[in-house]
N, C-alpha and C positions, 0 to 999 in steps of 0.2 A: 359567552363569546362577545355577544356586545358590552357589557362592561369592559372585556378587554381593549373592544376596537376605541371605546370614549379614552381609556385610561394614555392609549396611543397618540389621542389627537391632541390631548389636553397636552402630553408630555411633546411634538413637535410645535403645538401651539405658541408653546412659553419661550422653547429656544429660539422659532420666528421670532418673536416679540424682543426678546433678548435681543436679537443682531439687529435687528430694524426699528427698534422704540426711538422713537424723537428726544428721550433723556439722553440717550448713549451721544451725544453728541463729542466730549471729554476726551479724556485717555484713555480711556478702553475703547471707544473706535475707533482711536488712533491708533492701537496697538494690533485693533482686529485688520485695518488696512494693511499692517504692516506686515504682518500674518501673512495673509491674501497674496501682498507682493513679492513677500519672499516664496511662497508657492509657485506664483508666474514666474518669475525669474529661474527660479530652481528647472521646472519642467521643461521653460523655450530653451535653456541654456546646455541643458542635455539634450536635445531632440535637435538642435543643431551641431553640436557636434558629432550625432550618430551620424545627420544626413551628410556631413563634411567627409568626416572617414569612409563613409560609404560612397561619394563621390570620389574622391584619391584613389579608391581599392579599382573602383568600377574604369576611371577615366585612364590609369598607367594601364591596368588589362586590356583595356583595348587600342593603348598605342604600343604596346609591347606587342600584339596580335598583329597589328597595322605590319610590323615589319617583322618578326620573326614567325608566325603563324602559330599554332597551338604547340608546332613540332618541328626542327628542322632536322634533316637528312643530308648528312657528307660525308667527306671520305677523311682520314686522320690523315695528318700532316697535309691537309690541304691538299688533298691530290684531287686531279680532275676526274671526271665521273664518267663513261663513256655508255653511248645507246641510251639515255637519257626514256626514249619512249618506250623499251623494252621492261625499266627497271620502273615506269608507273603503271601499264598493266598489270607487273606482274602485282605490286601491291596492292593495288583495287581488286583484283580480283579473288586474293587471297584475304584482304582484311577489310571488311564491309564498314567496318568504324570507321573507315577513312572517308570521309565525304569530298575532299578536295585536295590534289597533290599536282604541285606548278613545280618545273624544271626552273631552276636558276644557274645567271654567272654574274660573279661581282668581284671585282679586284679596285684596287688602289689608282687614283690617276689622277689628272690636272687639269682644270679646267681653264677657258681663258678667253673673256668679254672686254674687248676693246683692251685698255689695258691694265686689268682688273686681272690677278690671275690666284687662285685658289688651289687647295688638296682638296680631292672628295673621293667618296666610293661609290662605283659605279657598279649597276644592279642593272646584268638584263633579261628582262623576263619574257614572255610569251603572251604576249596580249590577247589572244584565244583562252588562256587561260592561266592569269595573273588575280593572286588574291591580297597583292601588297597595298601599300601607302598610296601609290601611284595611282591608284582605280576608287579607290573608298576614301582619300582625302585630298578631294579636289577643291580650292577655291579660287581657282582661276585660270579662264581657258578649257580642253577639251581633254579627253583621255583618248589622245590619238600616238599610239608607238607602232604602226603598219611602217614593214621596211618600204621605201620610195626604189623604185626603178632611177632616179636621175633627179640628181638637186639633192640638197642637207637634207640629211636624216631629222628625225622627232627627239623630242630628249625632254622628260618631265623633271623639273626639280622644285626644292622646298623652298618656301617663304623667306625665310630667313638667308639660304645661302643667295637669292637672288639681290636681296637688299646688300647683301654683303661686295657683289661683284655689280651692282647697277644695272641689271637686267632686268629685261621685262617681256611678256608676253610678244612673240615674233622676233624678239633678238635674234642675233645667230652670234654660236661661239663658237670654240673649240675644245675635242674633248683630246688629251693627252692621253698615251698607254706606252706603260712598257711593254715594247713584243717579244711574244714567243711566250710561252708557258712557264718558260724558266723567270720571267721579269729580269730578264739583264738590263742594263744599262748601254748595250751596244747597239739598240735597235729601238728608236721611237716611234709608235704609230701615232696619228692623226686624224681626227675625222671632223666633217663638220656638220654641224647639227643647230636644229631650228625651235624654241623654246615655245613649246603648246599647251604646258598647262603647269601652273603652280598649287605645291599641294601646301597642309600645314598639318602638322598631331599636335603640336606644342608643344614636343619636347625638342629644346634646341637643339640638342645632341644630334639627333637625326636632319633634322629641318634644313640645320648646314653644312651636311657632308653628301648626305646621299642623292643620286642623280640617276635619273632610268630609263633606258634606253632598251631598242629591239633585241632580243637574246640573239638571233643573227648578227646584228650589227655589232655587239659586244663580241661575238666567237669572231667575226673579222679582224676586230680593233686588237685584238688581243693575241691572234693568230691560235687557235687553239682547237679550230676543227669545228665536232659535233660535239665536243665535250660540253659539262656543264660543273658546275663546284655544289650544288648539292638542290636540296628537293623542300619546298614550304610545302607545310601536310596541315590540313584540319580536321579535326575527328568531332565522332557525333556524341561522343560521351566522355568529357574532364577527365572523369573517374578513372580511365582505362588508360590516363596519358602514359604513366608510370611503365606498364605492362607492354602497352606497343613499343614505348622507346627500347625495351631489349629485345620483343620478339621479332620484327620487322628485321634491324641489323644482322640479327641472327639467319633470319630467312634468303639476305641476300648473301650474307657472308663479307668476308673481307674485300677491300677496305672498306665496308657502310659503317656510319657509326650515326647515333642519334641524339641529340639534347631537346628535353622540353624547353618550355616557354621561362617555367619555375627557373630550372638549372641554367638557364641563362641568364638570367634574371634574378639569379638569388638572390643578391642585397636589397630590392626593392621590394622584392616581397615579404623580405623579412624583415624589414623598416617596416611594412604595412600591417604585420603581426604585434611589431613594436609598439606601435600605435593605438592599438587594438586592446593592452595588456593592462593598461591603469584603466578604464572604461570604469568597469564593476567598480573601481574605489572611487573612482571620482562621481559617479553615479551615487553612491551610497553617502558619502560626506556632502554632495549639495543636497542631499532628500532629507539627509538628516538635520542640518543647519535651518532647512525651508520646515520642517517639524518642529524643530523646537522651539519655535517661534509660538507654535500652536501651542504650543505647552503653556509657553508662559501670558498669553492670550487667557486661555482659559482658566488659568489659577488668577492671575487677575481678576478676570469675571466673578469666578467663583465669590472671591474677598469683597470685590463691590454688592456684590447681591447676596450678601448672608442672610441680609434680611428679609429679603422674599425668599432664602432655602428655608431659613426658619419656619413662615410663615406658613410656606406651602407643605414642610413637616408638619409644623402642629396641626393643618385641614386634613392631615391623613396622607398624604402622599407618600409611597409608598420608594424606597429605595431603588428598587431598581426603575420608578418613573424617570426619577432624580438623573440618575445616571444615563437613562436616555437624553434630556433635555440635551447634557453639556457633550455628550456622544454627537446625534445629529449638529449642535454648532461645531463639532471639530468638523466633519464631512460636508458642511456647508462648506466650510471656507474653503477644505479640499477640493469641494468641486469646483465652486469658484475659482480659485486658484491655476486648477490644472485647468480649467476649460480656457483660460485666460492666456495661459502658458502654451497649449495648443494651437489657437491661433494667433499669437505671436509669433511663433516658432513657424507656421506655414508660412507666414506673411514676410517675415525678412527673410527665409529662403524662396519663396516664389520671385522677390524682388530684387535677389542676385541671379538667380538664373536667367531670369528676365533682361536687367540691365548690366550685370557685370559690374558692379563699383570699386570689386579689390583687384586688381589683376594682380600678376604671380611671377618673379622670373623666372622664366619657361627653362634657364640652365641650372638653378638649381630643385627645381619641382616637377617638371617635365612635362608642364603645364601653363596656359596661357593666364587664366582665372580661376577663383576658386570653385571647387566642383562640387555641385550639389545632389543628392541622390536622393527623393522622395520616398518617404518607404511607411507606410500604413503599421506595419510591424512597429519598428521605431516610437510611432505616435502610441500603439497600443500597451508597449513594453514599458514607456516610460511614467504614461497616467498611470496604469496601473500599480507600478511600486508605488507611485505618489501618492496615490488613495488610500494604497492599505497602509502607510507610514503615515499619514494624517487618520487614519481610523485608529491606530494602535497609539498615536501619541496623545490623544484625547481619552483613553482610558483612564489614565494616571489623573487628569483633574476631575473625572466626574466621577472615579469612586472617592476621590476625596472631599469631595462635595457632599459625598452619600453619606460619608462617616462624621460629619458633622454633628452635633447635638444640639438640637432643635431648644432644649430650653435655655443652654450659655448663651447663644446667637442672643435668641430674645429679650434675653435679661439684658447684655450687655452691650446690644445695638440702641 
């Protein structure tokens, strides 16, 4: 047993001495650097693109959430909804996976600041109980939609549509509708309202159309009673979205009909699978590129020091010591490597999240900057191939090493 543990130390001894001897100053630690560098590179350059995709995936789910909720509920052909309070008991109380269901009304209309005048769609919800854009992304101003007894109503909108018409926080505009239910063209309402809080997701799409207003004061503007055009739902479990979307409609009957988040959203998310598809290959071509580096690192070594394999053959050293030696220097530079690449990879994404250097245009990304997602998984998934692809590419020079013969070496170094 202790011979074995000496035979151990002598065989990490020699590969130390190898990577650190003050001779290797040359091209072989030129080529070991390079080794090493391509390892760092390989590893930050995967573990940042896992954290990017994984920021894209994380930041559109939750601007698609912002405004459509896990689940929406409405009537086909856009019919109005009626007793609005009757048809959210009756779901809470039947389907306990629903944690959150807000009556809405949203149609088409005009807006109009000074003389600045816009299309937008107008959303009004229930400020008692609103789970949109208008509550969860505020940067500026208050999340005030309580209908006023006397003076302009409250009216939330997005970043972008306010740059667009020159408004600002206390403006007052006007909001356009066509009345009556039917939206003729015979009958235009009018209201005036008082701009209290500016939101932003970052996706332009939204940012410059949608505007939000009291679901009272929308059923006035629009003439349409207690109606409402459909129901924002959130559930306690993703898994089950599929399954409530049919059984719920089913429960009320006609006209309910439902669409998840996915089904609204399909192209997005399935750009975000798109995305998702070359990973493995492109994962596997830079680990392997950052490997073979090792390779030829180590066959190099091997050719420069024949004559210490030689040597340390004819002392008796045993083949598989040999093959340890040039073993632990492939898992040196591995580690090195990957621990280098590690915090790399932490360090330019802590310092985008941090300061934002690439912004995005938010019309075609649906996003302001790029998005980063930290994920401990990611960092584990990626060292790991790197390791065992730098252990297994170090095999091929250290049995070749082994199969050397001690007495050509000597004769002919």
């Amino acid at each position: 047993m202790a011979s074995r543990r000496s035979r151990l130390r002598v065989s990490y001894f020699v590969a130390f001495r190898h990577l650190t001897s003050r001779h290797n100053r040359g091209f072989i630690s030129f080529i070991t650097l390079i080794a090493v560098v391509g390892v760092t590179l390989g590893v930050a350059s995967l573990i940042i693109t896992l954290s990017i995709l994984g920021g894209f995936e994380r930041t559109i789910k939750e601007n698609v959430v912002s405004f459509t909720a896990h689940m929406q509920l409405f009537a086909f052909q856009n019919q109005l909804l009626p007793d609005p309070e009757r048809t959210v008991r009756r779901v809470l109380e039947h389907y306990p996976e629903v944690t959150e269901m807000a009556p809405y009304l949203t149609r088409e209309g005009m807006v109009k600041c000074g003389d600045k005048v816009d299309g937008v769609l107008i959303k009004g919800v229930d400020p008692s109980n609103d789970i949109s854009a208008a509550r969860r992304r505020l940067v500026g101003g208050t999340y005030d939609l309580d209908e006023k007894d006397e003076g302009p109503q409250t009216i939330i909108v997005g970043r972008r549509l306010a740059e667009q018409i020159d408004a600002k926080l206390g403006d007052r505009l006007l909001l356009y509708a066509l009345g009556g239910a039917d939206l003729s063209l015979s009958q235009t309402r009018v209201m005036q309202f008082e701009i209290r809080g500016i939101y932003e997701t970052g996706m332009a799409e939204y940012d410059g159309s949608y505007v939000y207003i009291n679901l009272r004061n929308a059923q006035r503007l629009f003439q349409v009673g207690k109606t409402v055009s459909g129901f924002d739902i959130m559930v306690s479990d993703l898994d089950r979205l599929p399954e409530l979307s049919q059984r719920i409609p089913e429960e009320l009957g006609y006209p309910y009909f439902a669409r998840t988040m996915q089904q609204m959203y399909r192209n997005l998310f399935t750009w975000i699978d798109l995305q998702k598809k070359p990973i493995p290959i492109i994962l596997g071509l830079i680990t392997i590129v950052a490997t073979v580096n090792i390779v030829g690192t180590l066959l190099m070594m091997v050719m420069e020091k024949s004559a210490q394999i030689g040597t340390l053959r004819a002392l008796g050293m045993e083949r598989k010591a040999l093959i340890r030696i040039f073993l632990s220097q492939g898992v040196v530079i591995g580690l090195v490597g990957t621990s280098l690449g590690d915090a790399l990879a932490w360090g330019l994404c802590w310092t985008e999240m941090r300061y934002r250097f690439f912004p995005l245009p938010s019309g075609v990304y649906f996003m302001t900057h790029v998005p980063i997602e930290l994920q401990w998984t990611n960092f584990a998934l990626v060292s790991g191939v790197a390791l065992t692809m730098c252990f297994l590419a170090s095999l091929f020079p250290a049995r070749f090493a082994a199969t050397l013969d001690p007495v050509r070496i000597l004769r002919f170094s």
